[in-house]
C-alpha positions as semicolon CSV with decimal commas, in nm:
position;residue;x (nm);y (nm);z (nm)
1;X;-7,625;0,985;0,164
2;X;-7,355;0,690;0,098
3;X;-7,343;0,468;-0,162
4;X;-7,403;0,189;0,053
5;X;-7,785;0,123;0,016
6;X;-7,752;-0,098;0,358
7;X;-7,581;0,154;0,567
8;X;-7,851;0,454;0,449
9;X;-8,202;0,239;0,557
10;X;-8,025;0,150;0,935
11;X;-7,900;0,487;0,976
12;X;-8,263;0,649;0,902
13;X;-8,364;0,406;1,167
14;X;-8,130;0,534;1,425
15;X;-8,373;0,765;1,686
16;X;-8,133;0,747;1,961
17;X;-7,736;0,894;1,970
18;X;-7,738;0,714;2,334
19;X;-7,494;0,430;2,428
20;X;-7,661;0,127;2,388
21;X;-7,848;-0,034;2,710
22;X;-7,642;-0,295;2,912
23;X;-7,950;-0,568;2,804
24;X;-7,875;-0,442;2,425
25;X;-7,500;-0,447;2,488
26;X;-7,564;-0,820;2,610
27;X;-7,760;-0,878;2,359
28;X;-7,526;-0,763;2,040
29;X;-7,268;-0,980;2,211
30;X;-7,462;-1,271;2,180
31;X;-7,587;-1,233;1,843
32;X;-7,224;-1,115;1,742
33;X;-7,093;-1,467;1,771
34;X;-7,370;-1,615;1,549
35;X;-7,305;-1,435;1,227
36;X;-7,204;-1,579;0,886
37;X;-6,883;-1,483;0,695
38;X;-7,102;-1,259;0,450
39;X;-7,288;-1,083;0,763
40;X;-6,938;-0,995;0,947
41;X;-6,821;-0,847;0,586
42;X;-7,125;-0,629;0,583
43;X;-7,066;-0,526;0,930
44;X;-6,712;-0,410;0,878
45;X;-6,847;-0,262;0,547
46;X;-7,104;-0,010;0,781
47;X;-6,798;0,025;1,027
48;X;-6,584;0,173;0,743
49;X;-6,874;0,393;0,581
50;X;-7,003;0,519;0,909
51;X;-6,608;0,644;0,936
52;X;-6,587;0,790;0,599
53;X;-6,900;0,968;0,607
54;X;-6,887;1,115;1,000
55;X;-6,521;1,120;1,088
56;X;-6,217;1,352;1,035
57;X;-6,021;1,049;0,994
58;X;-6,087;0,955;0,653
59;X;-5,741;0,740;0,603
60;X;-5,854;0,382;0,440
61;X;-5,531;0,218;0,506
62;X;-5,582;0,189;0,894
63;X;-5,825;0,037;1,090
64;X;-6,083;0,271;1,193
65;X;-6,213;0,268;1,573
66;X;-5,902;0,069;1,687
67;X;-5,987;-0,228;1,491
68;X;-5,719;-0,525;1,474
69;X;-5,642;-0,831;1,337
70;X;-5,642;-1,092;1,558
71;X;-5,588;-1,478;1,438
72;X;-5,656;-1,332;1,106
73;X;-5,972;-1,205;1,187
74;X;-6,036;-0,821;1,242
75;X;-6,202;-0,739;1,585
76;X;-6,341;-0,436;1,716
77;X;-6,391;-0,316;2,055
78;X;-6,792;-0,253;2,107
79;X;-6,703;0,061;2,391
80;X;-6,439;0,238;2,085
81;X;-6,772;0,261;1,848
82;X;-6,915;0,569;1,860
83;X;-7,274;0,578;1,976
84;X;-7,457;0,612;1,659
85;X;-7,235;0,362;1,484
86;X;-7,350;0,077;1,822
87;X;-7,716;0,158;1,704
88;X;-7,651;0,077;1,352
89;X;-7,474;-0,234;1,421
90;X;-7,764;-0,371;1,637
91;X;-7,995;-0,280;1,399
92;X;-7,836;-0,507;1,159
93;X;-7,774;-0,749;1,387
94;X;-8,146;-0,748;1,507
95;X;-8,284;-0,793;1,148
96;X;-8,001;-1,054;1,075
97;X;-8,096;-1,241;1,323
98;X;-8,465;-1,166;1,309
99;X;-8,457;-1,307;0,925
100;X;-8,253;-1,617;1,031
101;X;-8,491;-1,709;1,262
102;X;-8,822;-1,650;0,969
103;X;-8,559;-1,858;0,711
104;X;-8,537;-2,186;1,017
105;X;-8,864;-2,179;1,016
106;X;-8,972;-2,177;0,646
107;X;-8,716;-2,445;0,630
108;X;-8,898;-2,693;0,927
């Protein structure tokens, strides 16, 4: 278990170590591009523990998974993440985006 409360309720909710579907892979993509400063933060923040806690490579001064700034913001190639880390990230994404929605419409 991490210290990174986040990270430890999507990973219990991982069932499946499989690549994620070309429909989910389309659909992480497009909710990628809709996050908030705070939400890309938190998803570099699972990126990083997922490394520490499952790979040999436990160096924090480099980018893990081939990461690299670009423009000044860090990017990540989707097929580099291993399959376990994919399912955690649309995880987050899907309740991200499934809360944004709830907060538009409380707002209406």
């Amino acid at each position: 278990m991490s210290n990174f409360p986040l990270y430890d309720n999507l990973i219990t909710e991982v069932t499946s170590f499989e690549d994620l579907s070309s429909k989910q892979k389309d659909n992480f993509m497009k909710m990628v591009v809709d996050i908030d400063d705070n939400s890309s933060e938190l998803i570099y923040a699972l990126i990083r523990v997922y490394q520490l806690e499952n790979s040999e490579n436990k160096n924090i001064f480099t980018l893990p998974y081939d990461g690299k700034f670009i423009d000044k913001d860090l990017k990540f190639d989707l097929n580099e993440l291993p399959n376990q880390l994919k399912q955690i990230l649309y995880n987050f994404l899907t309740l991200y985006h499934g809360n944004k929605t709830k907060e538009e419409v409380k707002n209406k």
